[in-house]
C-alpha positions in Angstrom: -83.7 112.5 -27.4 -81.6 113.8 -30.2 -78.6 113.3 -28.5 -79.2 109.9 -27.5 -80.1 109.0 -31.2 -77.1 110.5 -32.0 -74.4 108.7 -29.3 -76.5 105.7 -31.0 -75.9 106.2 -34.7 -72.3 107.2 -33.7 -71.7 103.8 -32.1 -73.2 101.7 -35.2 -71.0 103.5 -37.4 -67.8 102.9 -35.3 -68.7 99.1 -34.5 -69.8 99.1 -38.4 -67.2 96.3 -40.7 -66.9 96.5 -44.3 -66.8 93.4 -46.5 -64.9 93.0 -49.9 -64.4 89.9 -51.7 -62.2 87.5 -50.5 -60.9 84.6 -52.2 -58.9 82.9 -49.5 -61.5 80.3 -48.5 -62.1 79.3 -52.6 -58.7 79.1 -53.4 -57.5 77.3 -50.4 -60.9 74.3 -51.0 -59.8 74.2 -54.8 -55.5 73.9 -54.3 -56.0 71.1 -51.3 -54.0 69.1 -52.8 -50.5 71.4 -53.3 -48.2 72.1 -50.4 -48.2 75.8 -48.6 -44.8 77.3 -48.6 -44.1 79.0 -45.4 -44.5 83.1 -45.3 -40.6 84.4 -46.4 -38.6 85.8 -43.6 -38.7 89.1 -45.7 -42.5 89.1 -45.6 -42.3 88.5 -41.9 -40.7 92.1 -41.3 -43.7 95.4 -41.2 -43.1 98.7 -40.8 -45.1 101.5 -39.6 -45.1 105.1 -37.3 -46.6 108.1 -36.3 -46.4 111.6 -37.5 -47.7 114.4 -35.2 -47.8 117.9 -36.1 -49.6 121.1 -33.8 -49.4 125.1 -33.6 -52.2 127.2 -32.1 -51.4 131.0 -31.2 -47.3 130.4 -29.6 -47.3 126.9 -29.2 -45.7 124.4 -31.5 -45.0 120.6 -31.6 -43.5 118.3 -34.0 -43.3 114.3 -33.2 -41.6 111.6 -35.7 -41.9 108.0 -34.2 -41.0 105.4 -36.5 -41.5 101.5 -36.1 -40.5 97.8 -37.3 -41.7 94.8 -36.4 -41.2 91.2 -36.8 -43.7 88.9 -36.5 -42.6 85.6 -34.8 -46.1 83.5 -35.3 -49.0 84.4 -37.3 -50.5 85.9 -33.9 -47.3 87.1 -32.1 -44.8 90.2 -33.1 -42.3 92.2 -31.7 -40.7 95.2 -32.6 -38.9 98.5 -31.6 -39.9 102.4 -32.0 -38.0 105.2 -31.4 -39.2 108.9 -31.7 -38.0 112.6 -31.5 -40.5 115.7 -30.7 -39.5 119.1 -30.9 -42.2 121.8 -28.8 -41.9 125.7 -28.6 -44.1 126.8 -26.0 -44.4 130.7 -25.8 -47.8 131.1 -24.2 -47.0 132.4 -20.7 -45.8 135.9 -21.0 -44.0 136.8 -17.9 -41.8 133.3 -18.4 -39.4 133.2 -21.3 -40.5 130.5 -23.9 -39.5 126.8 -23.7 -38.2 125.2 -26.6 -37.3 121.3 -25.9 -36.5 118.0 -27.8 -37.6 114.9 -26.7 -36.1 111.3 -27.7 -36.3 108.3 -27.1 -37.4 104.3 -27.8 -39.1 101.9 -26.6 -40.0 98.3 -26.9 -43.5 96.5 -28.2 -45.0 93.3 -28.3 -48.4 92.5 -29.8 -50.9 89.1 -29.9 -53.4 89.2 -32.5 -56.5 88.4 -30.3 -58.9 88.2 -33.5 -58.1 89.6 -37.0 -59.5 92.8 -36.3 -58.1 92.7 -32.7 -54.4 92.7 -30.4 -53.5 93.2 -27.6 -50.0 95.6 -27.3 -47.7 96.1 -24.7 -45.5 98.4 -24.6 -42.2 99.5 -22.7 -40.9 102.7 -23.3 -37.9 105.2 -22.3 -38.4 109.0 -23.3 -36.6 111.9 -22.0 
């Protein structure tokens, strides 16, 4: 019984949104009457990436994957990654250790479904 209370109170709080003011909606009713200037091709651009970092006992892994993307409607972007990840693995003693780098890119496109929401795809080349 605990546990299913548990997987229960886990899911509320995972499905749980937060709610801070927004003044969008009041601004936009208020101003009808000027003219929207399209987003800047600067603001268009985002940037983003991963970071990964692991050791336990003789095992060791570093990843750095950076991102841009560009988003070509308000519900469609596309963008490129690349990535390199260093591991040190020196856990099976009659082996000697392996010490590789990994690189690579790939290519990503995303659709904002719902604000909260997109779909990705992804195609990727590593080595």
């Amino acid at each position: 019984m605990k546990y299913i209370l548990f997987v229960l109170l886990l899911t509320g709080f995972l499905f749980s949104s937060v709610y801070a003011e927004d003044n969008t909606l009041t601004q936009s009713t208020t101003n009808s009457s000027q003219t929207t200037q399209p987003p800047s091709a600067e603001s268009k651009w985002y940037y983003g990436g991963n970071i990964g970092f692991s050791f336990w006992n003789d095992y060791f892994y570093l990843g750095v994957y950076p991102l841009v993307g560009y988003k070509v409607t308000p519900k469609l972007s596309l963008g490129a990654k690349v990535g390199y990840a260093y591991i040190s693995d020196d856990r099976y003693e009659p082996f000697p250790a392996l010490n590789t780098s990994n690189y690579g890119g790939s290519l990503f496109s995303r659709y904002r479904i719902i604000p909260q929401l997109y779909a990705h795809a992804e195609f990727a080349y590593w080595s």
